[in-house]
N, C-alpha and C positions, 0 to 999 in steps of 0.2 A: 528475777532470775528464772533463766526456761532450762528446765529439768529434762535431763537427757537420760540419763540413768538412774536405777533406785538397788542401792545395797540393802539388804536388809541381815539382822541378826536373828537370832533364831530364840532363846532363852530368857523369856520374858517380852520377846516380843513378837514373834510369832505362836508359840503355845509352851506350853509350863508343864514339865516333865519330871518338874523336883519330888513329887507324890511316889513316881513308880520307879526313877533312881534310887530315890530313900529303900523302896520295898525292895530292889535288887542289888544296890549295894550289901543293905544288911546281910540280902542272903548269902553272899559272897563272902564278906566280911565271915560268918558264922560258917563257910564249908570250908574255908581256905585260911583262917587265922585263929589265934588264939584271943583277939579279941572284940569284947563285949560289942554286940552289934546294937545300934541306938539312934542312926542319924539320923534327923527328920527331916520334912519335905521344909521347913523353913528353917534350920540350918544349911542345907542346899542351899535356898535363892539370896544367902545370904552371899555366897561363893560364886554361886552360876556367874558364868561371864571372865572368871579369870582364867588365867593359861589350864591346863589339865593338872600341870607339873606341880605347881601353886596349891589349887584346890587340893591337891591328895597330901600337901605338906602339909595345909591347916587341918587337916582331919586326923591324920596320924604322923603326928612328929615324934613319936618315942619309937618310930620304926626307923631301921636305917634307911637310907636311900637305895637302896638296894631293895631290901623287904619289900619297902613303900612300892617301889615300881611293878612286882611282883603281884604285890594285891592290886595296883588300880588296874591293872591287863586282866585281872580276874573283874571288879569289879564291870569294868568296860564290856566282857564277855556275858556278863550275867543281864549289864542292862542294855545287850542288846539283843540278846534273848524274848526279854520283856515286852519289848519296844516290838518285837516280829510277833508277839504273842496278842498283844493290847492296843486297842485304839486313844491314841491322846487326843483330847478333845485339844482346838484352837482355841485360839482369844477370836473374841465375839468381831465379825467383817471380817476376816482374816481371807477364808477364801473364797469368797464373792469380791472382794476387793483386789485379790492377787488375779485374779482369774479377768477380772476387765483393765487393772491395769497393763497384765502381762500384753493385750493386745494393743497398747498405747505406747508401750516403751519399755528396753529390757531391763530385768529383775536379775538381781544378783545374789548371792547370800555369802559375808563372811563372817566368821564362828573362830573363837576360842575354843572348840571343839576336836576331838577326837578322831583320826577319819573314822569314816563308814556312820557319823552323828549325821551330817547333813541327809547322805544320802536314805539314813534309817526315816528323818522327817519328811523326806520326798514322796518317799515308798506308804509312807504310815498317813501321810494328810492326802495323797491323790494328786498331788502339786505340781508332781517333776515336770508337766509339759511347760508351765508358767517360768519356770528359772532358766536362763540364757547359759549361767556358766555359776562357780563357785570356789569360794578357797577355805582353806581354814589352818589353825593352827598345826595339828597334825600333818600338815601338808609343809608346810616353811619351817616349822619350829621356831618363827619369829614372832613378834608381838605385834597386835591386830593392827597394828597401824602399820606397819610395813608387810602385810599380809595383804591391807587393803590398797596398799599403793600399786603392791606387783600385778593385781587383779586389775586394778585400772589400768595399770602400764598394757596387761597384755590383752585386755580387750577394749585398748583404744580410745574411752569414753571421754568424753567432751565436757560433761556440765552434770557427774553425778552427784548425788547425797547417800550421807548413812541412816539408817533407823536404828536406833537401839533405845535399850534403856537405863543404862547403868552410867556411870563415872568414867568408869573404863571406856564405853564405847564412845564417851564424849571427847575422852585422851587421844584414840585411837582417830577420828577424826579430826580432831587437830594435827596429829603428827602427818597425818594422809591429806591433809589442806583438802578436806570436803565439811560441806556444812551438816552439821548433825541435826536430826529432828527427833527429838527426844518425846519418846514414847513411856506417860507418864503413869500409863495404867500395871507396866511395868513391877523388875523386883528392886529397881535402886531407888535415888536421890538425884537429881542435876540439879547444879544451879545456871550453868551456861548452855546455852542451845543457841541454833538458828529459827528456829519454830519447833511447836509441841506440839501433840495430839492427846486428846483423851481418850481414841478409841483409835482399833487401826482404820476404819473408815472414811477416818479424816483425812487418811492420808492421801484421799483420791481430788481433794479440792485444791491442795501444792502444787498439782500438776494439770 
């Protein structure tokens, strides 16, 4: 198969933000609620990767939905605060790989993410010149696989893949008929792929 396009996900496979969400949620949690602030960065990557909506249900289900929605616009505010504040380090080839593949063919990124999440990794890794275009949840309010359909519909792609690393993003390319390459250094499980990587560097030999 000849690779035309490369989608990529952000959260566990481009770099791992669960550390300084966990410190800015809490603190969020702790200026804006009555309760107990305590989430860790590995309760995160447990979540990373599902809708926003989703995520803020399993965290706090004894708030209404109403409440609930109230604090994640705060937490969302606080960590992106953080995120302009703090440099996240990438996962290891991240961008010396983006950065030679970006001259070989276009980079995409789509995200279960929040807007203003992609652009905060753009802004925070040095990257934005290497991504062609982007979508994400916040943007559709759909589920990533009819997120990633409309991104291919609207920039035309011929023969692209997804990278991620979760279950989700293996769903999310089936429902989107692209073949998944399951980045296993990741925060999930697959058991189905098209190809895996141990590193993202490997992802330069696919193509």
């Amino acid at each position: 198969m000849k690779i035309t396009d490369i989608i990529l996900d952000v959260d566990g496979t481009l770099w791992d933000t669960t550390d300084i969400c966990a410190r800015a949620w809490n603190a969020a949690i702790r200026d804006n609620s009555d309760i107990e602030p305590g989430l860790t960065a590995e309760q995160l990557k447990s979540l990373f990767g599902k809708p926003m909506n989703v995520i803020f249900a399993a965290l706090f289900p004894g708030l209404t939905p109403e409440a609930r929605d109230v604090l994640a616009v705060k937490c969302c505010e606080y960590e992106s605060r953080f995120l302009d504040a703090e440099k996240v380090p990438l996962f290891d080839g991240v961008e010396e790989t983006l950065r030679r593949l970006s001259r070989r063919l276009p980079l995409y990124i789509v995200s279960n993410c929040q807007k203003g999440y992609i652009e905060a990794f753009l802004a925070n890794s040095g990257l934005g010149e290497c991504v062609t275009d982007f979508l994400c949840y916040g943007d559709t309010l759909a589920p990533k696989g009819e997120t990633m359909r409309l991104l291919i519909e609207r920039r035309g792609m011929e023969a692209p893949v997804y990278v991620g690393d979760t279950q989700g993003d293996a769903d999310a390319s089936l429902l989107a008929g692209v073949p998944f390459v399951y980045a296993t250094y990741g925060f999930g499980q697959v058991s189905e792929y098209w190809k895996k990587i141990e590193s993202f560097g490997e992802l330069e030999r696919l193509v």
